[in-house]
C-alpha positions in Angstrom: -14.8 9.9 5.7 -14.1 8.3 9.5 -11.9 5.7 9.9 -14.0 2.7 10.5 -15.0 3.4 7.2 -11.4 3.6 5.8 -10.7 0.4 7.4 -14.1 -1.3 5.6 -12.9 0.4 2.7 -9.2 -0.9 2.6 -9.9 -4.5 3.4 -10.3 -5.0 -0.3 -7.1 -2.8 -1.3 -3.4 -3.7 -1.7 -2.1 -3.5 1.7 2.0 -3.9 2.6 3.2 -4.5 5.8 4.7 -1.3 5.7 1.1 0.2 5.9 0.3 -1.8 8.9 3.7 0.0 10.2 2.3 3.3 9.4 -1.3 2.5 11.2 0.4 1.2 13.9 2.8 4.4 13.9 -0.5 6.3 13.4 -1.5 4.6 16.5 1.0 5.2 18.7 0.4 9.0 17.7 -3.0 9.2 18.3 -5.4 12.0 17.8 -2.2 13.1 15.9 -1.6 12.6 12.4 2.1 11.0 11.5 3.4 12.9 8.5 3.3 10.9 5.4 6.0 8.3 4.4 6.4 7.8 0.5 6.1 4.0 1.0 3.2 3.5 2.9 -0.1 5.1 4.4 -2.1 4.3 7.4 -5.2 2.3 6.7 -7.6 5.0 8.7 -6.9 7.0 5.5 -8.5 5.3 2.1 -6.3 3.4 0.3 -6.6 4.4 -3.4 -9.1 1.3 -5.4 -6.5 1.3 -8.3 -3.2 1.1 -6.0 -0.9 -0.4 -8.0 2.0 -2.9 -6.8 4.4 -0.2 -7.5 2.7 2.7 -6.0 2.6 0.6 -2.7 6.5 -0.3 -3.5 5.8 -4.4 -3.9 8.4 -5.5 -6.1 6.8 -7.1 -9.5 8.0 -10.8 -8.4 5.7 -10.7 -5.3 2.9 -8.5 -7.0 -0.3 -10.8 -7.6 -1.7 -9.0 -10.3 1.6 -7.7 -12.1 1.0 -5.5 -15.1 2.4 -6.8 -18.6 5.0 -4.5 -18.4 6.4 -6.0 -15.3 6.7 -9.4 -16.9 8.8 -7.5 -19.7 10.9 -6.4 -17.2 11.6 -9.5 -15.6 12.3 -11.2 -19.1 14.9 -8.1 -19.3 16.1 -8.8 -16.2 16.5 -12.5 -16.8 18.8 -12.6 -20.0 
């Protein structure tokens, strides 16, 4: 896999700003490889197509495509 081709790749993926932090980071590091962060991963590395809002830490409010149990959650959370 090269990167332009992660890039192509993660253009259709859930991106967070924190994994524009960590390309940037990857970057700034460059040829070097930043060690991985549990919140986010640089977008020269693919991006997984079934990344869900809380693997890439996105709180369900903001989440686009929320999974029914978020919205139980948020019921929960609302009483």
């Amino acid at each position: 896999p090269t990167i332009d081709g992660a890039l192509r790749r993660n253009q259709l993926r859930r991106v967070t700003p924190f994994d524009l932090h960590a390309t940037m980071r990857h970057l700034a590091a460059w040829p070097a490889m930043p060690s991985p962060s549990v919140e986010a991963s640089s977008l020269f590395i693919d991006l997984t197509d079934e990344r869900s809002c809380e693997a890439a830490r996105i709180p369900a409010e903001w989440c686009l495509e929320p999974p029914a149990s978020c919205f139980r959650e948020s019921a929960h959370a609302a009483r």
